[in-house]
C-alpha positions as CSV (number, residue, x, y, z in Angstrom):
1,X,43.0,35.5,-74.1
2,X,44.2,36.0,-70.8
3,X,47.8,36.9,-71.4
4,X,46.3,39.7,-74.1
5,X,44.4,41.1,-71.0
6,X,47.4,41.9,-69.2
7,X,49.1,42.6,-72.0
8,X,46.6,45.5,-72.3
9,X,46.5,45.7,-68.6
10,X,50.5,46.5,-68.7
11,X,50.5,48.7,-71.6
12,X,53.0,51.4,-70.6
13,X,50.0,54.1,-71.9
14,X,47.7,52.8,-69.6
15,X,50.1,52.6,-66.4
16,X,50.7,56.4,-67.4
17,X,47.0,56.7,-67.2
18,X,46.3,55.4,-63.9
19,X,49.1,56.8,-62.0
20,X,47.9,60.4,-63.6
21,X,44.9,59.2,-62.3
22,X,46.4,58.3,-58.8
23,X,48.2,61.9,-58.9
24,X,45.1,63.8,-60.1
25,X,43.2,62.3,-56.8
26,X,45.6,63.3,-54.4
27,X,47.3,66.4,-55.9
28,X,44.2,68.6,-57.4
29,X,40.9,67.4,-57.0
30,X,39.3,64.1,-56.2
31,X,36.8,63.7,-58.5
32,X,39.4,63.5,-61.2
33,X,40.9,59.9,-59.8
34,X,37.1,58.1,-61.0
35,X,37.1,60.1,-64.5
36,X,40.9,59.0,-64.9
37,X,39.7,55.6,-64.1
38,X,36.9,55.8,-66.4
39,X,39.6,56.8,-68.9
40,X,41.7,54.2,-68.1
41,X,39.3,51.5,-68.6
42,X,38.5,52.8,-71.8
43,X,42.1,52.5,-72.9
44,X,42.4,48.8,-71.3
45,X,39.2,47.4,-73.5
46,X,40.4,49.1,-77.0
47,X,43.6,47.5,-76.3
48,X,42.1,44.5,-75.6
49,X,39.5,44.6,-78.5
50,X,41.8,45.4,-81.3
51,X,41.6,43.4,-83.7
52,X,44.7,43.0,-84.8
53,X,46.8,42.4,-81.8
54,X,44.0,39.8,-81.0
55,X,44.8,37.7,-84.6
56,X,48.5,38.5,-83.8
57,X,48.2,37.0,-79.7
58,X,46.8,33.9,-81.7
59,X,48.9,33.3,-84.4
60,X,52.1,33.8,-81.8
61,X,50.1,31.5,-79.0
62,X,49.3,28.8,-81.3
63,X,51.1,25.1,-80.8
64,X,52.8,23.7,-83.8
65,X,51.1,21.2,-85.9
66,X,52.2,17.9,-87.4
67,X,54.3,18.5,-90.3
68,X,51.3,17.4,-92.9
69,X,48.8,19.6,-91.2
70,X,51.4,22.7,-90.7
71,X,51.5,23.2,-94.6
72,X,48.0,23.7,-94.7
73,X,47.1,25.6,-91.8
74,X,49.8,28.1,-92.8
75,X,47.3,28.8,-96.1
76,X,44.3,29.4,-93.4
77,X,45.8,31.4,-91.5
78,X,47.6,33.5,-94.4
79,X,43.9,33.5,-95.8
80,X,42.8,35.2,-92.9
81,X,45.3,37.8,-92.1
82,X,44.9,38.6,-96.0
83,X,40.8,39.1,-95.4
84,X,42.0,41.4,-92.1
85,X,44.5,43.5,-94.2
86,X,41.7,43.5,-96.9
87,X,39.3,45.1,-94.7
88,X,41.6,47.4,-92.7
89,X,42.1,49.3,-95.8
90,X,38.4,49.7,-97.0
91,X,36.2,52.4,-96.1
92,X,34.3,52.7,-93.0
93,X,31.2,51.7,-94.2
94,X,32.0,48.9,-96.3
95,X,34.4,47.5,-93.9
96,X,31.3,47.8,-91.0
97,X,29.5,45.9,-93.4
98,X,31.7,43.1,-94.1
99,X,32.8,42.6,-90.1
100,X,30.3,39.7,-89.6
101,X,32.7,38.0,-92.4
102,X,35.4,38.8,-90.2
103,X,34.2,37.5,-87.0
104,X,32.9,34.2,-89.0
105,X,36.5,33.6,-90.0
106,X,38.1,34.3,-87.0
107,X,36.1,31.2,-85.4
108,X,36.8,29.3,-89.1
109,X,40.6,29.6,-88.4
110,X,40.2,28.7,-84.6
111,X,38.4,25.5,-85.4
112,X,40.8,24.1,-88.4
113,X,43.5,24.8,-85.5
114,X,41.5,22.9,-82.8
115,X,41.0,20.1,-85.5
116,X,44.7,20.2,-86.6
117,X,46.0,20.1,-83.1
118,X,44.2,17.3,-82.1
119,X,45.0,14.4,-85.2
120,X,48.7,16.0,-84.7
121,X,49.1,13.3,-81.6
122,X,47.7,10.9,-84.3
123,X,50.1,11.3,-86.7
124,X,52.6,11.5,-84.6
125,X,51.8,8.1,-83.7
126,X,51.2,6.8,-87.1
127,X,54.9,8.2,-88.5
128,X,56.7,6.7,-85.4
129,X,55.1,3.5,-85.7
130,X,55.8,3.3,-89.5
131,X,59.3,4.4,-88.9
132,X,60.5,2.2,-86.0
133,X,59.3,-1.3,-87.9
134,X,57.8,-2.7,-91.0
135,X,54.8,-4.5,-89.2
136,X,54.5,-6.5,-92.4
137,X,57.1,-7.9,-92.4
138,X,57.2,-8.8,-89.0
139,X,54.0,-10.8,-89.2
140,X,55.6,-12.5,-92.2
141,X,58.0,-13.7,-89.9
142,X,55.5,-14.9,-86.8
143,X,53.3,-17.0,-89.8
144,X,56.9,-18.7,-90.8
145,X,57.9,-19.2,-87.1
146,X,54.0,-20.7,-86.3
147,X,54.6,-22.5,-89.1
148,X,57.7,-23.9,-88.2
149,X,57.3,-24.5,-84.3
150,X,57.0,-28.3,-83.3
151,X,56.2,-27.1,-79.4
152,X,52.5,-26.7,-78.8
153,X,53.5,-23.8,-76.3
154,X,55.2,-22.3,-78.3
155,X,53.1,-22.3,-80.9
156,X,50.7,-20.3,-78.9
157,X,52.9,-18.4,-77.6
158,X,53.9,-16.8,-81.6
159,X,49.9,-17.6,-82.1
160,X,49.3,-14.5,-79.7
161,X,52.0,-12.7,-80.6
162,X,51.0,-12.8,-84.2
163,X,47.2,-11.5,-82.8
164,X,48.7,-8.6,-81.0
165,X,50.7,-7.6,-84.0
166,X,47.3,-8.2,-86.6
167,X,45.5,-5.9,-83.5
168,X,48.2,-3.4,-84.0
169,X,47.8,-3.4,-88.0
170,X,44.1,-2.4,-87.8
171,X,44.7,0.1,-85.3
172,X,46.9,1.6,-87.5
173,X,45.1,1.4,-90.8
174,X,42.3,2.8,-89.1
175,X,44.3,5.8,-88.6
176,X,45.7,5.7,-91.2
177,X,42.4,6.0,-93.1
178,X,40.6,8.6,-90.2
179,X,44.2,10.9,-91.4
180,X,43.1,11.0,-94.8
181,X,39.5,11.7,-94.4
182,X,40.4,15.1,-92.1
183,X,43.4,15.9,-94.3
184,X,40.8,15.9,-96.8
185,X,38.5,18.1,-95.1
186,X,41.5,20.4,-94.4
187,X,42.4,20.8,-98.0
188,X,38.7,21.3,-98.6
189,X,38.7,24.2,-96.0
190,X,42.5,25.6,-97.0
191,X,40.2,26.1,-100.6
192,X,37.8,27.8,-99.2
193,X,39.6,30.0,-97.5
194,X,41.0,31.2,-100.8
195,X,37.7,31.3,-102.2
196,X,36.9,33.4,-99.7
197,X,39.3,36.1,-99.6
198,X,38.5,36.1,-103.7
199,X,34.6,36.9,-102.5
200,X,35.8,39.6,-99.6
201,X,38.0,41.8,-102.4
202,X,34.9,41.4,-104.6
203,X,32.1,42.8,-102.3
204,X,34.9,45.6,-100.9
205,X,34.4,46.5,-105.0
206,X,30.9,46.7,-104.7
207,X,30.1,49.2,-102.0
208,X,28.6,48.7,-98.7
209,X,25.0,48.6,-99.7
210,X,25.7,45.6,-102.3
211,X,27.9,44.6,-100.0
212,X,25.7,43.8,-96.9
213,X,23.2,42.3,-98.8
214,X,25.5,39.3,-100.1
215,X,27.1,39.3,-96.6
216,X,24.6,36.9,-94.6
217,X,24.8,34.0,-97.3
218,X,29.0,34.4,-97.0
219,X,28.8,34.2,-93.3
220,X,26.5,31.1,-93.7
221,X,29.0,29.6,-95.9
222,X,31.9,30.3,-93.7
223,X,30.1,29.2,-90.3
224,X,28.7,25.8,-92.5
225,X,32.3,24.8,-93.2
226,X,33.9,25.7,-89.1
227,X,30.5,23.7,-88.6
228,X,32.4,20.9,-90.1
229,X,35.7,20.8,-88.7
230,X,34.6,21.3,-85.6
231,X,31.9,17.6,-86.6
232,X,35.2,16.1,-87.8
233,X,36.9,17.1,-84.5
234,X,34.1,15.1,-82.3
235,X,34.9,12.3,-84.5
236,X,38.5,11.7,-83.9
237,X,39.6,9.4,-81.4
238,X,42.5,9.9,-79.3
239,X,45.2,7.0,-80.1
């Protein structure tokens, strides 16, 4: 968040500020340079607190996603900025009750990212390796040459070739296999997210007493499932 910091930092309001500030000091009366200060600051953190320039500074700052992971994460993240927009527009009460859903999603989103981002250098690797050669094939072509070959050293020599290529096959199918189990986790939590933003418009209709009782068991639900990603994220392994 550092670039939203000076972002807030540089905001042309809060450079008006301090040189007022500055100017104050020097021109009338000294004590007003710390209270401008103090004002100042105060301008700097809202900036930097708002919400919604801190979901927009993400979804601007985030890196682009494998192709099969791009589709899906698009969903979260529309999820999310739905649940915000939801919120914004609810009263005061209800949308203070309802900010721990908020917050829970924010880290929700942030972890299907982290998880995305990663397996993206996997499947990277697994759609150039299928696209460049048919490794099938080409070990159909070592058995007939092993199979063929008269030479002893040369024999060997396709013999290890073909153990290299069988090494690369199980590499691949492992990958293979380790994509579909997190695409199916990410499917699982692109679901959710729609579930959730269902739930969200429902409590809003309840009111903020109803509203704050059902929140904890959402919030558990939410943090239970970036719980997961972020298990499935441990368990990848870089190719």
């Amino acid at each position: 968040m550092r670039s939203l910091i000076l972002k807030a930092l540089f905001h042309p309001l809060n450079i008006l500020m301090l040189g007022l500030s500055v100017v104050a000091g020097l021109v009338a009366a000294w004590w007003l340079f710390p209270l401008g200060i103090i004002c100042w600051l105060i301008m700097v953190m809202a900036i930097w607190r708002d919400p919604s320039l801190r979901i927009s500074h993400s979804m601007q700052n985030r890196e682009p996603l494998a192709p099969r992971f791009q589709a899906y994460f698009d969903r979260i993240e529309r999820s999310q900025v739905n649940v915000f927009n939801s919120l914004a527009s609810a009263p005061s009460r209800t949308r203070g009750a309802l900010e721990p859903v908020r917050t829970a999603i924010d880290r929700l989103v942030d972890n299907a990212h982290s998880l995305c981002s990663r397996v993206t250098v996997m499947e990277n690797y697994r759609v150039v390796s299928q696209s460049r050669t048919n490794l099938k094939a080409d070990l159909t072509r070592i058995d007939a040459k092993i199979a063929q070959a008269n030479d002893p050293v040369v024999r060997q020599e396709y013999t290890s070739s073909r153990q290299s290529l069988v090494d690369r096959i199980a590499k691949l199918e492992a990958v293979s296999t380790q994509l579909e189990r997190i695409e199916a986790q990410i499917v699982s939590t692109t679901n959710e997210m729609d579930s959730i933003v269902t739930e969200v418009i429902r409590l809003q209709a309840l009111g903020p007493e109803d509203a704050g009782r059902r929140v904890p068991q959402l919030v558990k639900q939410i943090r239970q499932e970036a719980d997961q990603l972020k298990d499935f994220e441990r368990l990848v392994v870089d190719v």
